[in-house]
N, CA and C atoms of all chains as a GROMACS GRO file, in nm:
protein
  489
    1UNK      N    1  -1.955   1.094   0.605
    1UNK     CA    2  -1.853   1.002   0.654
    1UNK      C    3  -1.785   1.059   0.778
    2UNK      N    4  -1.770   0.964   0.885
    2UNK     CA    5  -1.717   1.034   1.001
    2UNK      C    6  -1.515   1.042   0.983
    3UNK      N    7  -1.506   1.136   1.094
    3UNK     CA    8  -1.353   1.167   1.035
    3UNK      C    9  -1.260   1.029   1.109
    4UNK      N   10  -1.297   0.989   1.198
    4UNK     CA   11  -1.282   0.849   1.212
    4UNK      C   12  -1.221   0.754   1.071
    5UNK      N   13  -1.360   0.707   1.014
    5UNK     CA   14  -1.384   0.679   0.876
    5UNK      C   15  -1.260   0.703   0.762
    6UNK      N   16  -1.278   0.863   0.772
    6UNK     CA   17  -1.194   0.893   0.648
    6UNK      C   18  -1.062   0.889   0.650
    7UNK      N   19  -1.004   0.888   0.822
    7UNK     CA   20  -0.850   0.874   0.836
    7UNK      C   21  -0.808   0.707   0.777
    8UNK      N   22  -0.948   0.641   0.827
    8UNK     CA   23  -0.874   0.516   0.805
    8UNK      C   24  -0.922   0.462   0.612
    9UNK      N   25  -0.959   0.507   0.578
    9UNK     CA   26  -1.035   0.512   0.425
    9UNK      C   27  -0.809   0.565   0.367
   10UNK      N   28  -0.811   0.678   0.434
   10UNK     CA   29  -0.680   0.772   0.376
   10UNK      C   30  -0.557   0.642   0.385
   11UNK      N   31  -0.551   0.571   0.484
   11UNK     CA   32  -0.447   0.475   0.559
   11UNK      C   33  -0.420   0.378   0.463
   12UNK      N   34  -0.560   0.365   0.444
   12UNK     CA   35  -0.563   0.192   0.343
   12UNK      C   36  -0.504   0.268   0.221
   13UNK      N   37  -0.578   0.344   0.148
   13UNK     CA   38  -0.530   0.464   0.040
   13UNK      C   39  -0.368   0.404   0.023
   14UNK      N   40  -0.286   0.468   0.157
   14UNK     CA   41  -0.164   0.519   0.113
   14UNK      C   42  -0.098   0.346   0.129
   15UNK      N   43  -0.118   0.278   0.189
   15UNK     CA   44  -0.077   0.160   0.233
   15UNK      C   45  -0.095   0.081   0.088
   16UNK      N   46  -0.158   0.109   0.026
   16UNK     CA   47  -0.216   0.047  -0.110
   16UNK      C   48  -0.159   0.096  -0.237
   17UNK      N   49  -0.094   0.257  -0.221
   17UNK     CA   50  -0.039   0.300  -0.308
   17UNK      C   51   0.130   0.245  -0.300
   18UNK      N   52   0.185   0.225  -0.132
   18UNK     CA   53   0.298   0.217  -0.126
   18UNK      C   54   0.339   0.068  -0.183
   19UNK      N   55   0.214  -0.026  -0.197
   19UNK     CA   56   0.230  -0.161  -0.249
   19UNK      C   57   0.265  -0.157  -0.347
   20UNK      N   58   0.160  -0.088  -0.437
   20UNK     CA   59   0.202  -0.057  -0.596
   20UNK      C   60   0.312  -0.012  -0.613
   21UNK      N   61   0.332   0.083  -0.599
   21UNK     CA   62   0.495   0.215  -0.606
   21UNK      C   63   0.612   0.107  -0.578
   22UNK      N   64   0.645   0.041  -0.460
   22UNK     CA   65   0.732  -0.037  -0.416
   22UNK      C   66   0.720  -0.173  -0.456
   23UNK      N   67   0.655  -0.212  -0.535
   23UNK     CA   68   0.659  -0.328  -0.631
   23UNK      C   69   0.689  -0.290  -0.786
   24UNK      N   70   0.628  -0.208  -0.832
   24UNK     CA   71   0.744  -0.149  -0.974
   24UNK      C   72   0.859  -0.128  -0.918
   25UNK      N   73   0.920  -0.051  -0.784
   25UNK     CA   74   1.029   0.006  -0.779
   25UNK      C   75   1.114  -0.134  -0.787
   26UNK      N   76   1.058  -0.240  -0.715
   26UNK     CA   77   1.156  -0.356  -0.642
   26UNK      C   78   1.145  -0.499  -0.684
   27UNK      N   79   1.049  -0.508  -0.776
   27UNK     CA   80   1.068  -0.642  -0.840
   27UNK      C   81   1.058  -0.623  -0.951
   28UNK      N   82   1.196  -0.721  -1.008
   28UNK     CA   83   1.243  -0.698  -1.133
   28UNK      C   84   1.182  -0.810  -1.204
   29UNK      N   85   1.200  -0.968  -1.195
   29UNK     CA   86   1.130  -1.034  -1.243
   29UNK      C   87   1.065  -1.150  -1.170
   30UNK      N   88   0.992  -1.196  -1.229
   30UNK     CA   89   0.925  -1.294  -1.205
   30UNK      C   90   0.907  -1.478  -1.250
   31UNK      N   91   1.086  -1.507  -1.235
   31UNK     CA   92   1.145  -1.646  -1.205
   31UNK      C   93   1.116  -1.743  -1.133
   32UNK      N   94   1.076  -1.680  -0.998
   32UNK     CA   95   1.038  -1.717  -0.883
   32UNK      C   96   0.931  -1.648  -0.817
   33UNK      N   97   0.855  -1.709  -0.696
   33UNK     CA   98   0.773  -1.687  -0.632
   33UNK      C   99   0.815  -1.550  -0.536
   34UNK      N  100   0.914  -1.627  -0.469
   34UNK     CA  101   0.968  -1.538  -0.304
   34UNK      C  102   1.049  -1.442  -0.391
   35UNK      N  103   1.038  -1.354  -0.271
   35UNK     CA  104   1.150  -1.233  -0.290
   35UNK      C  105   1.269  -1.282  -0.321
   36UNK      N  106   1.388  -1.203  -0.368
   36UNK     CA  107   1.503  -1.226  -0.364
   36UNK      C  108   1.541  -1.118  -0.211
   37UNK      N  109   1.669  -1.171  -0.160
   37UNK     CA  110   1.725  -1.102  -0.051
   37UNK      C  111   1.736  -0.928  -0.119
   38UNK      N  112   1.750  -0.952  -0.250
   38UNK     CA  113   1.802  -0.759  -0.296
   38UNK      C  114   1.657  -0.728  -0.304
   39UNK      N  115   1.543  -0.782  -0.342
   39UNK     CA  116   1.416  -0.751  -0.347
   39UNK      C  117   1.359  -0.725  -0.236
   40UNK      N  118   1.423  -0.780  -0.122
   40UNK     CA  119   1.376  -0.773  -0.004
   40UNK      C  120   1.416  -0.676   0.060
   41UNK      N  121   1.529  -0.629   0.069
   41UNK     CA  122   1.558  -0.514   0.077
   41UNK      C  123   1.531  -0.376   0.039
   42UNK      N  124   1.531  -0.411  -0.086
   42UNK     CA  125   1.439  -0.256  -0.140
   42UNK      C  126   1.330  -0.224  -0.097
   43UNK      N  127   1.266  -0.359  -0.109
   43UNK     CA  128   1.110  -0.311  -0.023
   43UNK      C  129   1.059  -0.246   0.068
   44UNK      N  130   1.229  -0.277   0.183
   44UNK     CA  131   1.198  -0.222   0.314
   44UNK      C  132   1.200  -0.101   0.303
   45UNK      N  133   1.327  -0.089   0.242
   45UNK     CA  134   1.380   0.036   0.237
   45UNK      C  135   1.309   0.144   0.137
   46UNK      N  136   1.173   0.088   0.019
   46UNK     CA  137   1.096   0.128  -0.052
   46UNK      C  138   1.005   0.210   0.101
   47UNK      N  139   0.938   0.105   0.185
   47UNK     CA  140   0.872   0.168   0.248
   47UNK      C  141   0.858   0.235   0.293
   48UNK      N  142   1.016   0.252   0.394
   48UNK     CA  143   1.053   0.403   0.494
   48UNK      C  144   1.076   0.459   0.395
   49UNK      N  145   1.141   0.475   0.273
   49UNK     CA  146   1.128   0.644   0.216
   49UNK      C  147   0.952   0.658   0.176
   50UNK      N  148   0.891   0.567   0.149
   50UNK     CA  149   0.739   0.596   0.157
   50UNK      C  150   0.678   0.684   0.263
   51UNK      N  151   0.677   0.597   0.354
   51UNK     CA  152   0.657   0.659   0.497
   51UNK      C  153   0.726   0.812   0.547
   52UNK      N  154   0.865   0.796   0.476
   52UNK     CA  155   0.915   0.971   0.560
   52UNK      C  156   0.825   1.054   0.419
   53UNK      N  157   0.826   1.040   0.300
   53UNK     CA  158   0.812   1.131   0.235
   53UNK      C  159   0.662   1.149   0.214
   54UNK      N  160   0.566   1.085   0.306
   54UNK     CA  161   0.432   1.104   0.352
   54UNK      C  162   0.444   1.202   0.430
   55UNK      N  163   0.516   1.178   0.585
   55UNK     CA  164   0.557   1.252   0.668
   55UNK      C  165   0.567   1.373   0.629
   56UNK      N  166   0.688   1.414   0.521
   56UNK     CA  167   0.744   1.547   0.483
   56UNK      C  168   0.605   1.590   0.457
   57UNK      N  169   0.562   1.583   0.304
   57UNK     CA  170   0.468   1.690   0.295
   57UNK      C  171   0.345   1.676   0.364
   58UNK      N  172   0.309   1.602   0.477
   58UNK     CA  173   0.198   1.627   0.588
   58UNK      C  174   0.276   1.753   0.624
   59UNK      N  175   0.391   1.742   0.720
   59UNK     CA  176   0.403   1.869   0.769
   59UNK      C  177   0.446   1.972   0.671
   60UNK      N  178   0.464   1.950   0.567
   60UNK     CA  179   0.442   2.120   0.448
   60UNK      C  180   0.305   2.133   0.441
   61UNK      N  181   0.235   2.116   0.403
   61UNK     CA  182   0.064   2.138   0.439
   61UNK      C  183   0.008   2.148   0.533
   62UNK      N  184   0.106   2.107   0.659
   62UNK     CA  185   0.032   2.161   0.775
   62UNK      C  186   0.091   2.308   0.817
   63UNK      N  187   0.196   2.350   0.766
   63UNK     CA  188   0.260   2.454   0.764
   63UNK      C  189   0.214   2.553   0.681
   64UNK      N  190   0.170   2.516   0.560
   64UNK     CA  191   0.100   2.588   0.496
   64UNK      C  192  -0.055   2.627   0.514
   65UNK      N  193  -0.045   2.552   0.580
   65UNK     CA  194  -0.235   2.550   0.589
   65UNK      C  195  -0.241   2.676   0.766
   66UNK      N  196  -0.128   2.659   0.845
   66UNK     CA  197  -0.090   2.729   0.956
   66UNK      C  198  -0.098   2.884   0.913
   67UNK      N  199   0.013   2.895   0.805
   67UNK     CA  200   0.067   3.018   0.759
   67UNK      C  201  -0.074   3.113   0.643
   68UNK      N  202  -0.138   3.040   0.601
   68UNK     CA  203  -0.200   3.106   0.537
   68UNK      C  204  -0.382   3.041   0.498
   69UNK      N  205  -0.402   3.040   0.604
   69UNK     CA  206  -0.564   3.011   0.668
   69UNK      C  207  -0.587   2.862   0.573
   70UNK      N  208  -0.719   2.831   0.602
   70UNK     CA  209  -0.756   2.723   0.542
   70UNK      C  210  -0.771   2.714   0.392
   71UNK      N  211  -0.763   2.835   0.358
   71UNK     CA  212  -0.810   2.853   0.181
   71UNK      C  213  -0.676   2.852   0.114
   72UNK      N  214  -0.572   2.856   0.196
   72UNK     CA  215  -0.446   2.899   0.124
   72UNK      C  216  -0.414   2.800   0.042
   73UNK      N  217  -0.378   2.829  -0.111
   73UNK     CA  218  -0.335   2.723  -0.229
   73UNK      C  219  -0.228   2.732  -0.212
   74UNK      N  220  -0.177   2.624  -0.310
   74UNK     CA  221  -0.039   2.558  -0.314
   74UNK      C  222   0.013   2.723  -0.450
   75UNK      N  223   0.125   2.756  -0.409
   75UNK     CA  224   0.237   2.797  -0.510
   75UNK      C  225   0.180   2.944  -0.515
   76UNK      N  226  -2.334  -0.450   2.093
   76UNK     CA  227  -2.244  -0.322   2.021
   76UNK      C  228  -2.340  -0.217   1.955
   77UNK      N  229  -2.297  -0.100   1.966
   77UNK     CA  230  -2.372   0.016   1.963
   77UNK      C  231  -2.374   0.081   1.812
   78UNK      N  232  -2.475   0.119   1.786
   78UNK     CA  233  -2.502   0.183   1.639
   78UNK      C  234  -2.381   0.244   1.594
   79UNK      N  235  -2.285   0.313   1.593
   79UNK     CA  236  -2.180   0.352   1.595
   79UNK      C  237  -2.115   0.246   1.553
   80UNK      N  238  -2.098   0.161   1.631
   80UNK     CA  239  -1.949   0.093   1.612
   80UNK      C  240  -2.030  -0.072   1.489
   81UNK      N  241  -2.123  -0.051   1.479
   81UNK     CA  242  -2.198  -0.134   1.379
   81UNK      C  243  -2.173  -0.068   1.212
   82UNK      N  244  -2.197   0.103   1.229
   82UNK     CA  245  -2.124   0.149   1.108
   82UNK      C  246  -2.075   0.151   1.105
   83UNK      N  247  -1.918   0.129   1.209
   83UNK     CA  248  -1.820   0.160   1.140
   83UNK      C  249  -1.763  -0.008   1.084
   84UNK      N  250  -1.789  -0.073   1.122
   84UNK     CA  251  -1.781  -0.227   1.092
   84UNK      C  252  -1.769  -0.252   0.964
   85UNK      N  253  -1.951  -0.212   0.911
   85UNK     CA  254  -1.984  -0.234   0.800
   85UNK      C  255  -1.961  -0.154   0.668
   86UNK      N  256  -1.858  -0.030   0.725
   86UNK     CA  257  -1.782   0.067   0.659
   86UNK      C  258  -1.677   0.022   0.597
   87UNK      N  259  -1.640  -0.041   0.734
   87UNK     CA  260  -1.492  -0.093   0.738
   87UNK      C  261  -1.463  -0.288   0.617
   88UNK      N  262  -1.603  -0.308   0.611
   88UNK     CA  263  -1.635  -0.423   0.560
   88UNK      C  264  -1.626  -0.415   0.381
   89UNK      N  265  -1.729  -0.264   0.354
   89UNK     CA  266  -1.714  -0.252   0.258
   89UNK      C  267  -1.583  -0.236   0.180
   90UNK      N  268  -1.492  -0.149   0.246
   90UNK     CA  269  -1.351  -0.109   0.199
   90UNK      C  270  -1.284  -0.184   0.188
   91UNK      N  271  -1.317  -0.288   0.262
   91UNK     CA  272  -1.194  -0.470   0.238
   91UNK      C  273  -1.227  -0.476   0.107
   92UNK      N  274  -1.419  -0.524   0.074
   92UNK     CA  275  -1.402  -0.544  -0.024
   92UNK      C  276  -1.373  -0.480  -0.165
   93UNK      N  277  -1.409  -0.332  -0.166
   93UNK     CA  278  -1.391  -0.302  -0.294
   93UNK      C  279  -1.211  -0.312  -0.290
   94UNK      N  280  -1.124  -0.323  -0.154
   94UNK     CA  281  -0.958  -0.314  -0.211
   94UNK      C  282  -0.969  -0.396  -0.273
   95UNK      N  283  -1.032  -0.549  -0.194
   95UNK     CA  284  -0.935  -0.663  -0.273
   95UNK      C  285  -1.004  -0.701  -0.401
   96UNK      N  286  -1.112  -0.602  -0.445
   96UNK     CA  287  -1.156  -0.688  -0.642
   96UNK      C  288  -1.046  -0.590  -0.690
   97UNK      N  289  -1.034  -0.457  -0.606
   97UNK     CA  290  -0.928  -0.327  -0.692
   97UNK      C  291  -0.766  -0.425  -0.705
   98UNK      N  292  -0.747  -0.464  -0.598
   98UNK     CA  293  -0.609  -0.521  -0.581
   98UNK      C  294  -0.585  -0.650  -0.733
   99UNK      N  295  -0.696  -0.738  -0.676
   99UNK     CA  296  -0.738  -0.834  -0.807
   99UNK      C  297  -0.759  -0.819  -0.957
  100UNK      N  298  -0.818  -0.673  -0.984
  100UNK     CA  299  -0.778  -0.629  -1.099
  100UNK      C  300  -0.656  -0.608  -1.145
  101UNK      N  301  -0.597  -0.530  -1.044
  101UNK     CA  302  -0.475  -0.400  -1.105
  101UNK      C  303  -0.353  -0.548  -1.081
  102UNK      N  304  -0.407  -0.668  -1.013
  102UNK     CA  305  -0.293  -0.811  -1.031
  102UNK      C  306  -0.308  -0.888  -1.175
  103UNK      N  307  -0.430  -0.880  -1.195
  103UNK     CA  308  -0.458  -0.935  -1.307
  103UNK      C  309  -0.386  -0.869  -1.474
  104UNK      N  310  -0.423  -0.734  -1.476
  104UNK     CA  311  -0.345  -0.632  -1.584
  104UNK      C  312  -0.201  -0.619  -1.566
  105UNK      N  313  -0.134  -0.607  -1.418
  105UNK     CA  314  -0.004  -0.582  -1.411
  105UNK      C  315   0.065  -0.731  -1.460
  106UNK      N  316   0.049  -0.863  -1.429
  106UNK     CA  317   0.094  -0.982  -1.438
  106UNK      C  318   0.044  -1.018  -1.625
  107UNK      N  319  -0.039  -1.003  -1.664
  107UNK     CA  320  -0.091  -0.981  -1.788
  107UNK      C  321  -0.007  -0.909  -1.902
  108UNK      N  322   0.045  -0.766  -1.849
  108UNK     CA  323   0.116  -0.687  -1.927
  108UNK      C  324   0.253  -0.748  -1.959
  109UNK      N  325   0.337  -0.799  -1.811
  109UNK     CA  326   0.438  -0.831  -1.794
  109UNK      C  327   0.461  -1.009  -1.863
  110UNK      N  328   0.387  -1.062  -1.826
  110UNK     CA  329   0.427  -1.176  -1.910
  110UNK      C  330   0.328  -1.221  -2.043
  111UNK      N  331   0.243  -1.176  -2.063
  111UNK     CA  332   0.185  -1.221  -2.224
  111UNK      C  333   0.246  -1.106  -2.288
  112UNK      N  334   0.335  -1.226  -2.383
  112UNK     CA  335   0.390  -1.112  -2.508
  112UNK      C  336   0.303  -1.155  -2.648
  113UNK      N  337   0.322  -1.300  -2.673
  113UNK     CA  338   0.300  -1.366  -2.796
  113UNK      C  339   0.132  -1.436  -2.783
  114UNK      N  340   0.131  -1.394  -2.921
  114UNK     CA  341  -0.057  -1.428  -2.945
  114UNK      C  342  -0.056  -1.537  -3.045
  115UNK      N  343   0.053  -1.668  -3.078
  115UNK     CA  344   0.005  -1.754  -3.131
  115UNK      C  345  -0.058  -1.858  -3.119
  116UNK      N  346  -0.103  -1.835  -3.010
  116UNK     CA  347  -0.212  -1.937  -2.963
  116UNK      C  348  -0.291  -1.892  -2.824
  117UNK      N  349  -0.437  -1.976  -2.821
  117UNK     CA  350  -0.500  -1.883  -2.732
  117UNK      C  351  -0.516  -1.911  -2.600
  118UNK      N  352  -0.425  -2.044  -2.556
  118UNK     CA  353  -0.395  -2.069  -2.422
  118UNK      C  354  -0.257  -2.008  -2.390
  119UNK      N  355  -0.236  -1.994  -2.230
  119UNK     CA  356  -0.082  -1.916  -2.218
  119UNK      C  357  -0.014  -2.014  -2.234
  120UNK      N  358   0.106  -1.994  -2.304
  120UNK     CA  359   0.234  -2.082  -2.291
  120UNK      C  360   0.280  -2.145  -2.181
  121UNK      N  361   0.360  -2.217  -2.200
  121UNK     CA  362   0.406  -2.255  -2.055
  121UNK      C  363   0.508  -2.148  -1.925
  122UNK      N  364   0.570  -2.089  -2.030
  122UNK     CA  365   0.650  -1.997  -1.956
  122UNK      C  366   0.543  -1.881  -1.938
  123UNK      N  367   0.440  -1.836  -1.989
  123UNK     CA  368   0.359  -1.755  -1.942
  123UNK      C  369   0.254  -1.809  -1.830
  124UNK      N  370   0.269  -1.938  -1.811
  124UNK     CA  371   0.165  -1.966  -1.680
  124UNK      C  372   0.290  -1.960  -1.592
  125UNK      N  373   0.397  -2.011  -1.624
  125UNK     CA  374   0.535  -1.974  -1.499
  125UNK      C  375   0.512  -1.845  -1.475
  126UNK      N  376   0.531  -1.781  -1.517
  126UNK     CA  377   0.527  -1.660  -1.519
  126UNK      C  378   0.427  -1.530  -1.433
  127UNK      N  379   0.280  -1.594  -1.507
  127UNK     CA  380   0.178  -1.511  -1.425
  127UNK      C  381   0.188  -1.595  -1.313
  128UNK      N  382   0.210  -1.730  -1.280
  128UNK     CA  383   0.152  -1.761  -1.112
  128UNK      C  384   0.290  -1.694  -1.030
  129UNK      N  385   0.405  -1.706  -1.075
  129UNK     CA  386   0.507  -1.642  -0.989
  129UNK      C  387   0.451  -1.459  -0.979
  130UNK      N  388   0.463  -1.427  -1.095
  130UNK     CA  389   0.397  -1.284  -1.056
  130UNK      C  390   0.271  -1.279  -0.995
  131UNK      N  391   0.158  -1.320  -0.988
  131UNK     CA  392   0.063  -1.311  -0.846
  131UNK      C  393   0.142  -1.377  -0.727
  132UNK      N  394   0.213  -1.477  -0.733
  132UNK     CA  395   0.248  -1.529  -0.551
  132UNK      C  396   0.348  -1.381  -0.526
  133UNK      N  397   0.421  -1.379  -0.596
  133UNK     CA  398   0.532  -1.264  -0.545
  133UNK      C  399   0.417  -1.126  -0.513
  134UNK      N  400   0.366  -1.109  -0.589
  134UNK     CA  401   0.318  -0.997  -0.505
  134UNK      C  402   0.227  -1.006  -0.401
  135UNK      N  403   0.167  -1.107  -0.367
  135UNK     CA  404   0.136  -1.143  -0.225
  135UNK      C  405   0.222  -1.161  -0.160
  136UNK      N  406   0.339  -1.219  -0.194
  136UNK     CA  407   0.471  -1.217  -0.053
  136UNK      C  408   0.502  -1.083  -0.062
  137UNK      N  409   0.486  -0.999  -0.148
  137UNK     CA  410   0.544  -0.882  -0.103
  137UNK      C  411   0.425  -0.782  -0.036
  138UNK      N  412   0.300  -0.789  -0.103
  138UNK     CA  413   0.229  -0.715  -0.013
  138UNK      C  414   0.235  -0.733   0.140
  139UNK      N  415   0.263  -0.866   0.184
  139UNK     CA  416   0.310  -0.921   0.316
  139UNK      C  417   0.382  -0.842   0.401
  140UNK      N  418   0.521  -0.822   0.330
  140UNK     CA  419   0.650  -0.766   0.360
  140UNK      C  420   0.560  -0.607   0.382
  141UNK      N  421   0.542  -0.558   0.262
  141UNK     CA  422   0.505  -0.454   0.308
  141UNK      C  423   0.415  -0.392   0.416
  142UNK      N  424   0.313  -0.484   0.452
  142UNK     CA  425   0.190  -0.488   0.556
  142UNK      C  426   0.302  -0.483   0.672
  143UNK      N  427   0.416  -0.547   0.688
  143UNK     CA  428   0.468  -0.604   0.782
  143UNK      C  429   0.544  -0.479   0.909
  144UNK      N  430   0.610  -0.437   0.762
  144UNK     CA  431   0.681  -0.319   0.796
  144UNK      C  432   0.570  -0.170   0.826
  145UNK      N  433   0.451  -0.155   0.716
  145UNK     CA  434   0.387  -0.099   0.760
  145UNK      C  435   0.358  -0.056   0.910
  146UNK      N  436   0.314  -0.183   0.955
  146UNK     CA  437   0.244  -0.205   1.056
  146UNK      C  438   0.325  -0.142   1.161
  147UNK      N  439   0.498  -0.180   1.164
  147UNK     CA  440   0.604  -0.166   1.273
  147UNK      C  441   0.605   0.035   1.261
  148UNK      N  442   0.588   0.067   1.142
  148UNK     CA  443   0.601   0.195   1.155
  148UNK      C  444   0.510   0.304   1.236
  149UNK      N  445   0.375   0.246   1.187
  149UNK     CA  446   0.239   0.296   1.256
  149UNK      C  447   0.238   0.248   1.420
  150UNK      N  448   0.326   0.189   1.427
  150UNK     CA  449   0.302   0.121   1.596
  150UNK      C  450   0.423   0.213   1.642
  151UNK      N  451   0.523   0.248   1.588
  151UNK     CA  452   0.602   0.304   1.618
  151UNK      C  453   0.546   0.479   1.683
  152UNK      N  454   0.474   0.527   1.521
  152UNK     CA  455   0.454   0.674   1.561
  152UNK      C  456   0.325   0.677   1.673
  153UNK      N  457   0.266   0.563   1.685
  153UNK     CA  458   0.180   0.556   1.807
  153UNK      C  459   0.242   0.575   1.894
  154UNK      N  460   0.376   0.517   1.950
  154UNK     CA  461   0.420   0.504   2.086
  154UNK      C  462   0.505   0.664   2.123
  155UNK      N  463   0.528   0.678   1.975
  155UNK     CA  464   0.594   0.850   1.988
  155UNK      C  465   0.491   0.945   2.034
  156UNK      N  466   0.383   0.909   1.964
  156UNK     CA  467   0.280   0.994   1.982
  156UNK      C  468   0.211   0.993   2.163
  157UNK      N  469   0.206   0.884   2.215
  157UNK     CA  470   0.188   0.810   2.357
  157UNK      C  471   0.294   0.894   2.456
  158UNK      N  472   0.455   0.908   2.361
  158UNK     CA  473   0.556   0.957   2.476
  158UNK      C  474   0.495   1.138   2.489
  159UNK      N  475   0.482   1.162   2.376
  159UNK     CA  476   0.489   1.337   2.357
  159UNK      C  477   0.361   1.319   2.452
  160UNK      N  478   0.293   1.278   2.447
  160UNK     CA  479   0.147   1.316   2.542
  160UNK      C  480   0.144   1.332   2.726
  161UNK      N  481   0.240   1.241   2.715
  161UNK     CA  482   0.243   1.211   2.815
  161UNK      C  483   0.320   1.316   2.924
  162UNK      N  484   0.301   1.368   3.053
  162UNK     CA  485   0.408   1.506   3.118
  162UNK      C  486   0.564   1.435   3.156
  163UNK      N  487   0.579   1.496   3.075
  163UNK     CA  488   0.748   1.456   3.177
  163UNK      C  489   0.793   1.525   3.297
   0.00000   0.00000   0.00000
């Protein structure tokens, strides 16, 4: 698989997990179709902490992976 | 279009589909869990067809929302990524 490939294989991945994760987190029931405005909100706000806390540990693993060669394990 | 960009197409083709039977499952069990409670009969109730079609539309409006915002974020760290590259 080219690394092309696998970044975007990883993308869909996380984009797919943040659906799941942020739909337990943010919808409570199912009365209605549409969001509610508080549902709608969480979502967003589900996403960016999705998104930073992707962020975070990319750069702890890239820090780690810096500090102690490619073989270096976690802990 | 060049061998290359033909695999990546048909790469890219496959992965639609296995998301959306994965998506279609894990809609089917999650909406399933959440509204069939009662087994006295072997069609859904009425409040359980309310029920599962609001829980599949809602989570298509929300996968929406989420695609939406997605999208603004990844376009975002592109353009960060575009400034840092660039010499000041």
């Amino acid at each position: 698989m080219s690394g092309q490939q696998m970044e975007l294989e990883a993308m869909a991945d996380m984009f797919n997990k943040m659906v799941d994760q942020c739909f337990k987190k943010c919808v409570a029931e199912y009365r209605e179709s549409d969001l509610s405005v508080g549902e709608s909100t969480c979502v967003d706000r589900c996403v960016h902490k999705y998104w930073g806390a992707h962020q975070k540990v990319q750069d702890i693993l890239q820090k780690q992976m810096q500090a102690g060669g490619p073989s270096a394990r976690p802990m | 279009m060049d061998q290359d960009q033909a695999r990546m197409l048909a790469a890219l083709e496959e992965m639609q589909m296995r998301d959306s039977l994965r998506t279609f499952n894990g809609l089917v069990e999650r909406c399933f869990t959440d509204c069939v409670t009662g087994f006295r009969s072997k069609s859904l109730t009425d409040g359980e067809d309310k029920c599962v079609t609001a829980c599949a539309e809602k989570f298509f409006n929300h996968a929406r929302r989420v695609g939406q915002r997605f999208g603004e974020l990844s376009q975002k760290q592109q353009e960060d990524l575009m400034k840092r590259m660039q010499p000041k």
